[in-house]
TIDOKE-943875 format. One record per residue: residue number from 1; x, y, z of N, C-alpha, C in turn. Coordinates in steps of 0.02 Angstrom, whole numbers. Each point is the difference from the previous one (the first is absolute). Layout:
N
NUM;X;Y;Z;X;Y;Z;X;Y;Z
...
% end
This chain:
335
1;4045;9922;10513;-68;18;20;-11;-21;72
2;-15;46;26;-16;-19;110;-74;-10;1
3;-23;-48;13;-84;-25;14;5;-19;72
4;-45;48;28;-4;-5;79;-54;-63;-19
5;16;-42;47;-65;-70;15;-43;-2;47
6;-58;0;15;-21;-44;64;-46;-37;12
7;6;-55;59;-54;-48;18;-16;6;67
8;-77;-6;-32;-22;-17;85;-73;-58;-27
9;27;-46;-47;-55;-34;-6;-21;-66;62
10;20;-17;61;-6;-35;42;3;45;85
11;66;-37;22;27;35;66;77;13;-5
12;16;27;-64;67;28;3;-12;68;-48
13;17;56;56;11;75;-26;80;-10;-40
14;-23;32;-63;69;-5;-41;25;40;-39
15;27;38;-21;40;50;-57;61;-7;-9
16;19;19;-61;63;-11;-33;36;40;-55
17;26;12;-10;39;32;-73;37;-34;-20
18;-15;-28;-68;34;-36;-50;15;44;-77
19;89;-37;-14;23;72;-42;-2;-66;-59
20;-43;40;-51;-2;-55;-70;-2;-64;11
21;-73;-22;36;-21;-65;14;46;-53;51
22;57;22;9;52;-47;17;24;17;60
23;38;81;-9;52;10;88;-51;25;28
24;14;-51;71;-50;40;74;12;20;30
25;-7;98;-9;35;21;44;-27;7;78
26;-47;-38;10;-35;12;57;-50;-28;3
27;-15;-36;59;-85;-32;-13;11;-20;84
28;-45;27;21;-43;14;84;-45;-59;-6
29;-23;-33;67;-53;-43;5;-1;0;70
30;-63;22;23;-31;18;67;-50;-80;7
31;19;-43;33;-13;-59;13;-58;2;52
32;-62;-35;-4;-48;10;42;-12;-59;70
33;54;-54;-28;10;-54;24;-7;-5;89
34;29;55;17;-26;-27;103;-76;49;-2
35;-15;32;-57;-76;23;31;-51;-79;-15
36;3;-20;-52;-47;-50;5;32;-88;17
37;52;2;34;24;-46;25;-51;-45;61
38;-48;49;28;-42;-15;45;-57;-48;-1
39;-9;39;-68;-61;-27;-29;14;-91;-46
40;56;4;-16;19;-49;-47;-3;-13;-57
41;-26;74;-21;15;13;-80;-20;71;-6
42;-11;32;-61;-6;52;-6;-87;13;-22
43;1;78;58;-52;22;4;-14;49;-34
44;-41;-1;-60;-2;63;-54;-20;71;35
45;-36;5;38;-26;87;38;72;-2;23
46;32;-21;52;76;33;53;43;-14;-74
47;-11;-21;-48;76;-10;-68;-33;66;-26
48;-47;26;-25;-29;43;-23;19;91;38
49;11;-22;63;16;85;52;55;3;11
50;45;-72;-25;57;7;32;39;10;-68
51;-21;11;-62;27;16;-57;-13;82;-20
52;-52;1;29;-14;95;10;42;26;39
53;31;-42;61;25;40;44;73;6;-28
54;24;-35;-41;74;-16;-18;18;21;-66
55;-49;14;-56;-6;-1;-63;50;69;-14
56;-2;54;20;41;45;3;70;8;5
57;-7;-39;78;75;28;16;52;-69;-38
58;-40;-53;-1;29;-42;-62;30;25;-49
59;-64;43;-45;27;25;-65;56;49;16
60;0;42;31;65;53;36;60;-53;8
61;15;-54;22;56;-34;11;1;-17;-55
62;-26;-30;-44;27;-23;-78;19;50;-44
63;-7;80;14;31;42;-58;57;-6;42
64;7;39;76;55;-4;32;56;-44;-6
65;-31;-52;3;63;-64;-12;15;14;-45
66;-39;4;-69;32;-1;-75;38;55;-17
67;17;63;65;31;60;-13;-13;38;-65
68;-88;-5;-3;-19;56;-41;-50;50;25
69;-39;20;-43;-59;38;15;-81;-23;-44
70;-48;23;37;-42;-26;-36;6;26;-64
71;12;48;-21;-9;41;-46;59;-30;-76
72;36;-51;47;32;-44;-63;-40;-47;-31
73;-27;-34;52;-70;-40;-33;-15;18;-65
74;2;-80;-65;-30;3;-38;-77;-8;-1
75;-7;-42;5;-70;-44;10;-13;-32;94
76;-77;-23;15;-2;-28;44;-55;-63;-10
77;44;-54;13;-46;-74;6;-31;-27;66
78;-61;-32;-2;1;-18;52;-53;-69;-30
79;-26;-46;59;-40;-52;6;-71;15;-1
80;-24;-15;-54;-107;14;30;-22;-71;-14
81;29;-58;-12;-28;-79;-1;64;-46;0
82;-31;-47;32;-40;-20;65;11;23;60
83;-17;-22;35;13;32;82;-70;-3;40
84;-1;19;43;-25;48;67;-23;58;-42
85;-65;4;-22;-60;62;-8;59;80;28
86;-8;3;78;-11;40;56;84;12;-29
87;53;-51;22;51;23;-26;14;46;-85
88;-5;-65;-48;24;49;-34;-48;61;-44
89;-40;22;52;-19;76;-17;45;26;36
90;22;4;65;50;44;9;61;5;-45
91;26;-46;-14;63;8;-54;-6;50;-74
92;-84;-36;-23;-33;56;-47;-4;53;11
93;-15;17;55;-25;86;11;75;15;10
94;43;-25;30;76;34;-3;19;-9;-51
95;-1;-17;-48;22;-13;-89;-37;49;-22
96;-48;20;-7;-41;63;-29;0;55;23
97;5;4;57;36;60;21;75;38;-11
98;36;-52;0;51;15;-17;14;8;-65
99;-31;-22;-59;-10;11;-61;-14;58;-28
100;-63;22;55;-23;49;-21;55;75;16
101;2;-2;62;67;58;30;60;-12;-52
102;23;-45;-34;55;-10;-23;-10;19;-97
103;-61;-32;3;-18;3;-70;49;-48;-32
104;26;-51;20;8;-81;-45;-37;-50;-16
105;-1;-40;-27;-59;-51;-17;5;-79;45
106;-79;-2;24;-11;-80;16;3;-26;-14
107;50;-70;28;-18;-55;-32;-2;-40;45
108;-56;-60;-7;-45;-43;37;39;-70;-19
109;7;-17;75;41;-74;-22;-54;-54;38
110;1;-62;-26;-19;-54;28;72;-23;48
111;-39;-20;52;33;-31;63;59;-55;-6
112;-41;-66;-32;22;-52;-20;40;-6;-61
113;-7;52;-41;47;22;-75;76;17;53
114;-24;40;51;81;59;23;27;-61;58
115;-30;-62;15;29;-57;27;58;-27;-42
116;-41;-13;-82;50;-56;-31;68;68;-47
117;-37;84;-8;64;12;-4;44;12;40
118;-6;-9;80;73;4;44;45;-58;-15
119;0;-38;-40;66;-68;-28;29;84;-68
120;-24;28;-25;38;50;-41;36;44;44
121;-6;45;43;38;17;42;73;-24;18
122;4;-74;3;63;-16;21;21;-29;-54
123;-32;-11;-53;33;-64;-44;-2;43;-49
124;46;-18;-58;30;11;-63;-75;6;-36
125;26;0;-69;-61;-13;-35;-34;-57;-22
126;-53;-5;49;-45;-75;-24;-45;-8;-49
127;7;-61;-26;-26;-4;-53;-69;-47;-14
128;-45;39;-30;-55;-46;-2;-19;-38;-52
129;-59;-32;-18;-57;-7;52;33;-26;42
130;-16;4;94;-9;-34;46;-45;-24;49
131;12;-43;34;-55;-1;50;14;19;72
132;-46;47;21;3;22;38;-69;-23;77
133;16;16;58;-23;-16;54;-11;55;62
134;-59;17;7;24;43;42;-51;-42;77
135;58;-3;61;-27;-32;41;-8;36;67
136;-52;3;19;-18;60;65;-52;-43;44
137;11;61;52;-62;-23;55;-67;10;-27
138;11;30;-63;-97;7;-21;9;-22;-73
139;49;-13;-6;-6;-38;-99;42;-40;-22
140;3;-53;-20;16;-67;-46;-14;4;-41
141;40;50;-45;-35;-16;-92;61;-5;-51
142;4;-28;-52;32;-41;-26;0;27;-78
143;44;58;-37;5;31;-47;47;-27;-57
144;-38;10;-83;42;13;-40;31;53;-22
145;56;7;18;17;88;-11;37;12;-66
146;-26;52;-61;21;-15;-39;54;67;-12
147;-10;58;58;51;34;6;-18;43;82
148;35;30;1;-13;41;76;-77;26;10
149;-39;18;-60;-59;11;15;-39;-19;-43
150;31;-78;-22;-67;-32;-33;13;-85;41
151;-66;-8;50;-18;-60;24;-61;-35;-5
152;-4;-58;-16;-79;-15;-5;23;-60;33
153;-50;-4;51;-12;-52;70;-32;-67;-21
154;54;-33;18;-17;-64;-10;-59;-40;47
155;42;1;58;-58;-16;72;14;20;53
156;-32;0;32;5;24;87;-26;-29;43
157;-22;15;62;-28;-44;71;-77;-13;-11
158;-12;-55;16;-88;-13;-10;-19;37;89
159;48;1;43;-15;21;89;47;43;22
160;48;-50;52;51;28;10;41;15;-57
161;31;82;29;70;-2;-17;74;-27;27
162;53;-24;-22;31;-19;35;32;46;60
163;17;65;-12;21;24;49;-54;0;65
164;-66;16;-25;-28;-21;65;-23;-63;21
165;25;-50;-11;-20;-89;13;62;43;54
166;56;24;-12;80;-1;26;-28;31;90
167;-32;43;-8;-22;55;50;-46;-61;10
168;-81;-40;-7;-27;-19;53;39;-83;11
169;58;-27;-30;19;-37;60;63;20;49
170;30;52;-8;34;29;48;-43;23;57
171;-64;1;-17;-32;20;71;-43;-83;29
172;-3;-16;-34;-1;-103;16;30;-8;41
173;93;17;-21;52;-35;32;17;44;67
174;-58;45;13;39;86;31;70;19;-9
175;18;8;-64;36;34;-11;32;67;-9
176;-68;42;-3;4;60;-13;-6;31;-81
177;-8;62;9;-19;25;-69;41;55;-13
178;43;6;-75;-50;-49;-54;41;-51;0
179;-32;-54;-30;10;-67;17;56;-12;-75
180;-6;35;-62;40;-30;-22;104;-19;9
181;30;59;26;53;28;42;6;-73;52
182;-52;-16;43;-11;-15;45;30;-77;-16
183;-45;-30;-31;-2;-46;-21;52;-41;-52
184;45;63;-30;52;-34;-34;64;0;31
185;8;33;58;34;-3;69;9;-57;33
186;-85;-24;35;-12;-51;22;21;-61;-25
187;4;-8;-77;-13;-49;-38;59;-42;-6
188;45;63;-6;81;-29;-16;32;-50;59
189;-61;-9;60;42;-47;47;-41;-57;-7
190;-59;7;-43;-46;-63;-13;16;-62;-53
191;-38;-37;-22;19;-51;-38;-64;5;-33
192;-14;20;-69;-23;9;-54;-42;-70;-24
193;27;-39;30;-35;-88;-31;-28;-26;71
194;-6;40;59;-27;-41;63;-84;18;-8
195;-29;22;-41;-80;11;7;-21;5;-80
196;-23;-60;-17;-24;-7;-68;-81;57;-17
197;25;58;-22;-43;48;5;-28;-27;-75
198;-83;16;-17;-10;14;-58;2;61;-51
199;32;-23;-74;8;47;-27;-64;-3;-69
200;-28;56;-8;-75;17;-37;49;35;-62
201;-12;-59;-49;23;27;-66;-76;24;-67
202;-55;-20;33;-53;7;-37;-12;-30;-70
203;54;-47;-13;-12;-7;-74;45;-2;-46
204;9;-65;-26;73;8;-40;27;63;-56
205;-34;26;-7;10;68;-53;-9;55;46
206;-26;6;62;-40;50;36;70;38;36
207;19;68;-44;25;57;36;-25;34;51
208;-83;-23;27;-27;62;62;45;-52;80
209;-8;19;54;15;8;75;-60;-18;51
210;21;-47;26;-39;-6;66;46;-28;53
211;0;51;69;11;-18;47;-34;-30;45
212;-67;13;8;-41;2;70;-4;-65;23
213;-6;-61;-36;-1;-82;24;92;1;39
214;60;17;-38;43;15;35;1;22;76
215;-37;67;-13;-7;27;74;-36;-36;52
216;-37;-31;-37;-49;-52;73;21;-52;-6
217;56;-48;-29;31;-47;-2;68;12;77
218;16;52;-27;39;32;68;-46;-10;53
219;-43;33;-3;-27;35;55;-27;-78;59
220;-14;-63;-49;-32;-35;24;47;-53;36
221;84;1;-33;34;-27;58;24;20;37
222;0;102;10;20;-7;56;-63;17;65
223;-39;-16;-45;-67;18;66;-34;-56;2
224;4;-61;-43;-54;-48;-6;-51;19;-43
225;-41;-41;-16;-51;-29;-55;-66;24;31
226;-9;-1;59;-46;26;61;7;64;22
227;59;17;12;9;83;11;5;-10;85
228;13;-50;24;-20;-3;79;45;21;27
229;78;-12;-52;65;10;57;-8;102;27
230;39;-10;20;-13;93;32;43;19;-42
231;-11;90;-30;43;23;-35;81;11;35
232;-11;-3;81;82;8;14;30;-73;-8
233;-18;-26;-2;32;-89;-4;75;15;-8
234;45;-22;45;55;-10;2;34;-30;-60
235;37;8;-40;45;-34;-52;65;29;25
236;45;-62;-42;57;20;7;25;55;-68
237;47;41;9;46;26;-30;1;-36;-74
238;36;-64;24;0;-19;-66;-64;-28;-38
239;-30;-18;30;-74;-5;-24;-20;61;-46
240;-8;39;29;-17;92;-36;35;-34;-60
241;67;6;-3;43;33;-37;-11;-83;-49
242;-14;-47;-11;-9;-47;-59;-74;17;-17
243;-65;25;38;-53;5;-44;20;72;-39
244;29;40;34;17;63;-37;59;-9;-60
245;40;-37;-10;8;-44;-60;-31;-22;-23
246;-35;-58;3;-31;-52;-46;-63;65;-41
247;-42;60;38;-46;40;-20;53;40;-66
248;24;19;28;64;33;-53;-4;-32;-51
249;28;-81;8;23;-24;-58;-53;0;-44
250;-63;-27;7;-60;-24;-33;8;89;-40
251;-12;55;19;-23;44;-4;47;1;-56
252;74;28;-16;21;16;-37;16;-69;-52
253;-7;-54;30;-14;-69;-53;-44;19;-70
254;-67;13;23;-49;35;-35;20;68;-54
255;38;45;47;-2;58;-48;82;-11;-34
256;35;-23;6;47;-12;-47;-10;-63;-48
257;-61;-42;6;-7;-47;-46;-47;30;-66
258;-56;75;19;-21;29;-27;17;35;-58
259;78;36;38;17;31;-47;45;-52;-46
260;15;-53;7;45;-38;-48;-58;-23;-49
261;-62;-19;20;-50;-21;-46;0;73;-55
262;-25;46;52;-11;54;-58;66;22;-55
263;41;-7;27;95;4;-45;2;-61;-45
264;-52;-53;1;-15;-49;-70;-49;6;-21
265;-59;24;8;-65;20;-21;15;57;-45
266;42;68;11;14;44;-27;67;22;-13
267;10;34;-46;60;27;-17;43;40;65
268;55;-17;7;26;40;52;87;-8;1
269;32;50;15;51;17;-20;47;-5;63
270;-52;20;36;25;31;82;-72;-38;47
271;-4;14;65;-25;-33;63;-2;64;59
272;-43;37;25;9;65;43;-57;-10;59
273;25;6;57;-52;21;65;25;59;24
274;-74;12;27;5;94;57;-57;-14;35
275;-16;28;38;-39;14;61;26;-8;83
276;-13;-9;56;2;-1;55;34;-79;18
277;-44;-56;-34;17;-94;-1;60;13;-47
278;47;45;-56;57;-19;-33;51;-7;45
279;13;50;66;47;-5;25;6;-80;45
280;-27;-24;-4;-12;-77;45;72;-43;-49
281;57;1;47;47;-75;-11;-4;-40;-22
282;-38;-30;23;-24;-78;-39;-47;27;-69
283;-5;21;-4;-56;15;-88;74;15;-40
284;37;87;28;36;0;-49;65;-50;-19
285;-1;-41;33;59;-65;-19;-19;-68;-20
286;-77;-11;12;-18;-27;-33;0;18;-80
287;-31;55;-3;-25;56;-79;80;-8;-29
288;40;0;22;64;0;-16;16;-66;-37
289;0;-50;48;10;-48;-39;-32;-41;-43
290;-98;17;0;0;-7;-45;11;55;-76
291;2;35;-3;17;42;-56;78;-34;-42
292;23;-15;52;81;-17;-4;-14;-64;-51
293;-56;-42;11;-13;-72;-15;-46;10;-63
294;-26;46;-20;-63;36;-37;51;23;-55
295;76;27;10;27;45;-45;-21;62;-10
296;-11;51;21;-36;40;23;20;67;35
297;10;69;20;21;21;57;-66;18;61
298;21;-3;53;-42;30;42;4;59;34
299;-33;34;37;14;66;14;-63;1;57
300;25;40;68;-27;3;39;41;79;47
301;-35;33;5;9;86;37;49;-26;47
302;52;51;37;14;-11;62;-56;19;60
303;4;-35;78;-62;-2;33;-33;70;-9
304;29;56;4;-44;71;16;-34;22;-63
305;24;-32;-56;-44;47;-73;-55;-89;-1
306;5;-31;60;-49;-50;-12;-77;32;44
307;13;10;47;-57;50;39;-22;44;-44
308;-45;33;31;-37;48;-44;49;82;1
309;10;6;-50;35;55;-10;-3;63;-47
310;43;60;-27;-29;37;-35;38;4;-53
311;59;-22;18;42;-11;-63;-5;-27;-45
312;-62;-70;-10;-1;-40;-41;-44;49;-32
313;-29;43;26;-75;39;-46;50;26;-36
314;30;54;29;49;65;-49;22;-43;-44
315;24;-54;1;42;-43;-40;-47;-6;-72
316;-39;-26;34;-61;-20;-71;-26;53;-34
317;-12;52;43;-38;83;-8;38;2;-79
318;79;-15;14;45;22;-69;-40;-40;-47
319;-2;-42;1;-9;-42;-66;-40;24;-27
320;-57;7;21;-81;10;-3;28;88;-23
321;13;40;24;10;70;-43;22;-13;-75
322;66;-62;19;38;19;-68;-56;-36;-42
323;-19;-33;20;-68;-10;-62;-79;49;-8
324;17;40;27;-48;56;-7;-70;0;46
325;7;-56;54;-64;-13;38;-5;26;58
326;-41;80;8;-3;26;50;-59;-3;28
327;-25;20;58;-73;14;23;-15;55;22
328;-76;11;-22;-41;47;18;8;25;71
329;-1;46;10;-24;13;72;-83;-40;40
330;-24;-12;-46;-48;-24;13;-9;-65;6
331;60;-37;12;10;-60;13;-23;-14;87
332;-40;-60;-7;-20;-41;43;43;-45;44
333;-35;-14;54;42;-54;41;-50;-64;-29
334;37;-65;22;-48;-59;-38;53;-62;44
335;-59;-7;57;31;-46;40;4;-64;-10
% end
């Protein structure tokens, strides 16, 4: 079965063809990254025109690549929650349209569901219940997954998300954006124990997330308590590169201690991250060893099915058919 995919629930234009949930024969991603590089994060109106402007010839490269035709198309999936409003209506209106000309059936995927199935894509057959994580610049939430499309959320961020704590201290350190890339670059020449960062566990049972005391814990040594020093203040190299460790460490301290709480709180078989923060070094070798220490397996995407992509939709699109769950045309976006 060929399920064309696509996303445009943020600032990545995306389509894909996936053959029976698994082979990808193709998956395009039109990256928005030097348009809102300026700004220092992403701007929903320019993510919103710049997914209209691309949404097309996207989808044209993903049959192309997959050396078919539309007209092989079984079905077409795409993203209508969460996201960007402005974005994923465009992805909708190209999912229904193409539905309609084609006459195959919708199916509507959640965002954060087609995160934790890109670990199926590469891996064998996993087995649940597990717990799952999906970690991004706009979400920290923390799942019991009791199969590819059954999750019920344990906790998530009370503020920040971690990927964006990642983005506003890369622009602290002027590092540039996005900060998470940035920062685990930087990090590897730092020393992880030179800046006793605080880590916000909320509560000895407490699965939810808080960054933001983190972020102004940063923020306050390298600017002061007063705010007086100037934002260019000279540091050294290695300076950068141990607070951009020690921020790291605290950060994934927290979310790998989370998920080991939740892997004894609940049944779990397996241990899984996806989002944009999975591809980060230090998380997945940490996540590694503890799982290793947990008894446990872990599972984490390679970096590109960790970004936002379309393959993980088509991927899931399968599941969700073979269980008979299609959508209306009259399906909504729901940001």
């Amino acid at each position: 079965m060929l399920i064309l995919g696509i996303e445009t629930s943020c600032d990545e234009t995306s389509a894909s063809v996936v053959k029976d949930g698994k082979e990808i024969l193709s998956n395009i991603i039109f990256s928005q990254e030097v348009l809102h590089r300026q700004f220092g994060g992403v701007v929903p109106e320019l993510a919103c025109r710049a997914h209209l402007e691309s949404i097309l010839g996207v989808i044209n490269g993903a049959v192309i690549e997959a050396k078919i035709t539309l007209a092989d198309i079984n079905a077409v999936a795409v993203v209508n929650t969460p996201g960007l409003i402005g974005s994923l209506l465009i992805g909708i209106t190209a999912a229904k349209s193409l539905c309609l000309a084609l006459n195959v059936p919708l199916i509507t995927i959640n965002h954060l569901y087609a995160h934790i199935y890109a670990n199926n894509l590469e891996s064998g057959a996993i087995q649940y219940p597990a717990i799952s994580m999906v970690v991004s610049g706009g979400h920290t939430s923390l799942f019991l997954s009791e199969s590819p499309t059954r999750h019920t959320l344990l906790g998530g961020t009370i503020d920040d998300a971690a990927g964006e704590a990642f983005d506003k201290i890369a622009k602290i350190l002027d590092l540039g954006y996005p900060g998470g890339p940035i920062i685990d670059k930087v990090a590897r020449q730092g020393n992880p124990s030179a800046v006793t960062f605080p880590r916000s566990y909320l509560g000895i049972d407490s699965l939810d997330f808080s960054f933001s005391g983190l972020k102004t814990a940063v923020l306050y040594h390298h600017r002061g308590q007063d705010m007086k020093k100037a934002p260019t203040k000279v540091s050294s190299d290695q300076e950068i590169a141990d607070i951009a460790a020690s921020f790291q460490e605290a950060v994934v301290d927290v979310l790998v201690g989370k998920i080991a709480l939740a892997a004894r709180m609940y049944p779990a078989r397996c241990v899984m991250i996806g989002g944009g923060v999975a591809s980060n070094s230090r998380l997945r070798q940490r996540l590694k060893d503890k799982s290793a220490e947990m008894g446990i397996p872990a599972y984490y995407p390679t970096s590109r099915l960790c970004t936002d992509n379309a393959a993980m939709v088509a991927g899931l699109a399968y599941v969700k058919y073979s269980e008979g769950d299609v959508s209306g045309l009259d399906i909504e976006a729901i940001p």
